[in-house]
Structure formats: structure tokens, C-alpha cells
N, C-alpha and C positions, 0 to 999 in steps of 0.2 A: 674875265671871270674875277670875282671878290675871293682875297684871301683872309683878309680881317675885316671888322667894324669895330666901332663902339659905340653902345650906350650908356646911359647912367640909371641908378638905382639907389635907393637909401639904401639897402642892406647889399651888396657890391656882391660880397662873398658868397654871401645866401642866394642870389641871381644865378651868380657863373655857376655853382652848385647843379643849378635847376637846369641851366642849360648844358652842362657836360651831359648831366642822364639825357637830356633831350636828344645828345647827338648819340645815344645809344651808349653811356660807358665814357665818354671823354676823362680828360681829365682838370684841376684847376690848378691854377699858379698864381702869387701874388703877380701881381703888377707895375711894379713902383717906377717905372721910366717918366710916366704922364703924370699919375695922381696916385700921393699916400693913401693907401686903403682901396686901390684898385685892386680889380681880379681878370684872370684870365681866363675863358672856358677853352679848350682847348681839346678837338674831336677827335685829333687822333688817325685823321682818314687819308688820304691819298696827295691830298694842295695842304695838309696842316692846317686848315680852315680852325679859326679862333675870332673869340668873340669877347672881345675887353670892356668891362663893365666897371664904370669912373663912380667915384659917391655923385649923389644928385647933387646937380648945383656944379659939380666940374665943367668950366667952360677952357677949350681950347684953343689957344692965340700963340700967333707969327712972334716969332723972336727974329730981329736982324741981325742982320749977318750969319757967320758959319755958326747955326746954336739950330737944336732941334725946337720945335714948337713946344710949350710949355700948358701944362693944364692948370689952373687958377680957379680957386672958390669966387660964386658967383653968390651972394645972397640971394639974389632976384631970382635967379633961375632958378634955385632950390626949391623955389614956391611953384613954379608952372608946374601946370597938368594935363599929360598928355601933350604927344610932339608930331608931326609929320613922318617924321622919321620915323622906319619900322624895316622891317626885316622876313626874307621866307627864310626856313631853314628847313633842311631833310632831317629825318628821324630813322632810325631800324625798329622803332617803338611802334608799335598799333595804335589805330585810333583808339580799341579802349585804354591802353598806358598810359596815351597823353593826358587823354582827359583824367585820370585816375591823378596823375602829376595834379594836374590843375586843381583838380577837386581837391586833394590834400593843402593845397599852396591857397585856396580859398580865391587861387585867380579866376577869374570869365573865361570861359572857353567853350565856345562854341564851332559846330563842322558848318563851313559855308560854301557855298558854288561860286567860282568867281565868274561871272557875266557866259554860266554854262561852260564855261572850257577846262574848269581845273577846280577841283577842291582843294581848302584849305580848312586847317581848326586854328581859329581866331582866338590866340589867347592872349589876355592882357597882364604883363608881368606887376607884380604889387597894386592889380588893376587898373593901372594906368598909361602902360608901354605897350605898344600890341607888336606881337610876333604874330606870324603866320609859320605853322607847325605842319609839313606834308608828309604823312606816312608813304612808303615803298609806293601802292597803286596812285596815291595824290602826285609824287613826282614824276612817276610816268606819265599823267593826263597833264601836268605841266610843262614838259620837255615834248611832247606831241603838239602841243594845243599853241605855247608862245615862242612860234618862228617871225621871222619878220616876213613871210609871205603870208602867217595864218593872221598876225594882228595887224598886219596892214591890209590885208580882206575884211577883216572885223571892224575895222574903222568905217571902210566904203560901204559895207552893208551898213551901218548903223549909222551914217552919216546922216544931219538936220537936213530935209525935206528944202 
């Protein structure tokens, strides 16, 4: 099970903001261990599940020896758009809240089927980060739908010819 992530964002604060309401009520905290101007969203729920959001452009690197890893401005990467990286999170929020969130936040967000076994609403943070946002009935069709007997069925039925 994941107890934390992170990602990055130009506006850090304004992100974790959006993702505590996301987790129904969270709450935010600065961040300062990794990167000046991090935030923390922080849900509040049963594992403390948090979601630490770096300024764009924090890139995190190995320190040797007994030293934690270190976050560092990256010029370059302040510029990329869009990542691989992405994230589901549960919500106590309805599909219409979320997207109410997003519509206010000017983010994309759309309800999608993921290959029939689960919905998700696809929303892109500052438009460019995608989370995947599961209301109460999306996590139950998630938690039914991704065992490792249902997607490794999924694979064999769907396997190249």
C-alpha cells in the first residue's frame, strides 16, 4: 500500500489546497524537509495517506552517505509538460463536487471508463499533472475489478492474436 507521494506544481500551496478538499476535508502543512515552498496535503484518514507537492522544477537526488536525499531546482525541468507520473486517489466528494472543484480550478476534468472495469474523473492539476479522482461507487468498481486474478484474466483475454 502507498502512504505518501509526490509531485510538483508552480503554485505548491494552491495544489495541496485542492487536494486536501479532494480527500474530503484534509488538511495542509508546509513542507520544508525536501523543498522551500513545499506543501503537504494531508487526508486525515486511517494509513495518514499525504501527498507532498515540490515547486515545479524540484528535482530529487541521492546524497552519500548517512544524509537524507535532497530536493534541488532544476531549470530544465521547470519547463516539462506533463509527466508519466500520476496518481488514483479516493474522494468522499461526488462526481458532481469534483468536477465543481475542477470547473472552479479551470482544471480538465473529465469521468472516464478505464478498459470497462473502473471509472475514474481525469483531472489535470494546473492542466498538466493528471490525477485520477474515484468517488465512493468508482472505488468499489476498482477494488472488485483490479485483483491480480481479474487483470491477469484481462491480459489473456486481450492478448495479440
Amino acid at each position: 500500500m502507498l502512504f505518501h507521494l509526490s509531485i510538483d506544481a508552480r503554485d505548491p500551496r494552491h495544489v495541496a489546497s485542492v487536494i486536501a478538499e479532494l480527500f474530503g476535508g484534509g488538511t495542509i502543512t508546509p513542507f520544508p524537509p525536501v523543498s522551500e515552498g513545499s506543501w503537504l496535503a494531508m487526508a486525515g484518514d486511517d494509513r495518514n495517506t499525504m501527498v507532498e507537492v515540490y515547486p515545479r522544477g524540484t528535482v530529487l537526488e541521492e546524497v552519500a552517505g548517512d544524509a537524507d536525499a535532497v530536493g534541488n531546482f532544476d531549470a530544465d525541468a521547470e519547463k516539462l509538460r506533463g509527466f508519466s507520473t500520476h496518481f488514483a486517489m479516493g474522494t468522499r466528494l461526488s462526481r458532481e463536487e469534483v468536477m465543481d472543484i475542477a470547473a472552479r480550478e479551470n482544471w480538465p476534468a473529465k469521468y472516464r471508463s478505464r478498459a470497462a472495469m473502473f471509472g475514474v474523473i481525469e483531472m489535470w492539476i494546473e492542466g498538466d499533472r493528471m490525477i485520477e479522482v474515484l468517488t465512493q461507487d468508482m472505488q468499489a468498481e476498482y477494488l472488485a475489478s483490479m485483483t491480480v486474478s481479474n487483470w491477469t484474466g484481462f491480459l489473456t483475454a486481450h492478448a495479440p492474436a
